[in-house]
N, C-alpha and C positions, 0 to 999 in steps of 0.2 A: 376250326375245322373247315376245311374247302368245301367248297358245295359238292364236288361229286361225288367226297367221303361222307356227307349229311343225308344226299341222297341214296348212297348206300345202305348206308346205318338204318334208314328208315325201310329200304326196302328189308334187309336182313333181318332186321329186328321186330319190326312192325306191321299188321297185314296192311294194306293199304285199302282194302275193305271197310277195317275197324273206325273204333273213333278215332278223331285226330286227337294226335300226341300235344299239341298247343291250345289252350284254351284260347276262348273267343278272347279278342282285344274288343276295346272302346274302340270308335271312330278315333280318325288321328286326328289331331290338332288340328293341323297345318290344312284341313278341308276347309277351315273358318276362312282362309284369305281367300275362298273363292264365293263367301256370301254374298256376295256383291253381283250373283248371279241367280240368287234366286228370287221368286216369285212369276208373275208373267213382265213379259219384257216384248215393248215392240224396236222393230229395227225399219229404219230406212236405209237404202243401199242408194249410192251418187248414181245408179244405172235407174232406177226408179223403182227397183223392186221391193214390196212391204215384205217385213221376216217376224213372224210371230212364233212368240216359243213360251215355254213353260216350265222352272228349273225346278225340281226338287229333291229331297234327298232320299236316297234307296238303300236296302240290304241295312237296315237301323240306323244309318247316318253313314253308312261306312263309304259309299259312294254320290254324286250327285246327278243326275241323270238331266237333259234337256231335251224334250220335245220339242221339235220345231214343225214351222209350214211357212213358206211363201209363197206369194204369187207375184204375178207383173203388175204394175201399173194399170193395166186394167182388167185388172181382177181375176182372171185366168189363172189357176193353180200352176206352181212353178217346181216345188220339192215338198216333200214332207222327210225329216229326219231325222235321227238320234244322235247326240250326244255324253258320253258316258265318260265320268271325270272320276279319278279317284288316287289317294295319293300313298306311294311305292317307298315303305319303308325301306326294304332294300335298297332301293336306287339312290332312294332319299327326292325324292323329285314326283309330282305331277305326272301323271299318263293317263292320256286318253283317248279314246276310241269314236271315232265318226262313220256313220253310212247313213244318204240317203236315196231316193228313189228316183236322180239320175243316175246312177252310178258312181258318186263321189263315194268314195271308201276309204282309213288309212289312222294313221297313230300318230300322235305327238307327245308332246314333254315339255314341260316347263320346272324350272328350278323355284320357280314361286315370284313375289313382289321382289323387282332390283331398281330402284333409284325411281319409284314411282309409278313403275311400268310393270305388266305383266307379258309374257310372252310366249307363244305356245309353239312349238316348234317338231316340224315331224314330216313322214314321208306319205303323201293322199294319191292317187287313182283321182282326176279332174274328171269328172262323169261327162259334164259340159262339152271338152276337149280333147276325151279319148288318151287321157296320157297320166302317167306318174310324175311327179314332182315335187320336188320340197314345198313345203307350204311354212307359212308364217302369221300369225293372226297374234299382234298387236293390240292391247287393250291401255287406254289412257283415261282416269278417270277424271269425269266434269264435276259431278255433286255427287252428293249419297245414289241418286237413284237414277245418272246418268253418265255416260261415259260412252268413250269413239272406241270402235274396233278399224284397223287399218289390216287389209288382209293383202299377204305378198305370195307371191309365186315365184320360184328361183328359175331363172333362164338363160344361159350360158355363164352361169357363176356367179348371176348378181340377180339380187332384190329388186321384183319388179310389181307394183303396186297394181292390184288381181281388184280391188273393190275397199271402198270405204263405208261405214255403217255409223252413224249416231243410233244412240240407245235406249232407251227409256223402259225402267222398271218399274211395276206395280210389284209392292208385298205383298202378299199373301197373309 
């Protein structure tokens, strides 16, 4: 059945009031290849800026949420922001949701681990620089509890390297 006949069926047949017609599911699987992000995690960015965050999982497991804060180099508060990850049976893929308290805003997607790499892909509001743009954030991992984020910016159709982050996880 097509979605807008699904949508139908449910509006004609079902109050949208009522309970849902679909029982609750388990968390999906496929949230475990992003365990590698939970606990507190500190970051260093090649500009000098510390990024402190704190992953954990939300709504019973079904999403993972990331607090973050950074500041500069010398200490001075820089962002504080959310991260909200969770994974789209439909789509089959990864989506997530960012805003912080420069005005960076905006969605991505990843299809999950391909040839060692993770990759998150989607379209942010640059709070920093007033503008929309594809964004790109590159994850490579060093050991269990450390790994490089490579974050890009797309500028007249190509990939342009926006910041580099080493990473360091505490479990929880």
């Amino acid at each position: 059945m097509e979605d807008s006949q699904k949508m139908l069926d449910y509006l004609d047949n079902y109050r949208p009031t009522g309970r849902p017609v679909a029982e609750r599911k388990e968390p999906a699987k496929e949230l475990q290849q992003l365990d590698f992000l939970l606990g507190k995690m500190v970051s260093h960015f090649n500009t000098g800026v510390k990024f402190e965050a704190e992953t954990k999982p939300i709504m019973g497991g079904h999403y993972y949420v990331m607090d973050l804060h950074a500041t500069h180099q010398d200490g001075t508060p820089k962002l504080d922001g959310i991260w909200i990850i969770g994974w789209s049976e439909v789509d089959n893929h990864f989506e997530s949701y960012y805003v912080d308290s420069l005005g960076t805003m905006g969605t991505s997607t990843s299809p999950g681990w391909e040839d060692g790499h993770l990759a998150f892909v989607g379209s942010h509001v640059v709070g920093e620089v007033g503008v929309r743009t594809m964004t790109k954030d590159f994850y490579t991992p060093i050991d269990d509890d450390h790994f490089r984020l490579d974050a890009y910016v797309e500028v007249d159709g190509e990939w342009k390297l926006y910041d580099v982050q080493q990473c360091e996880r505490t479990r929880l």
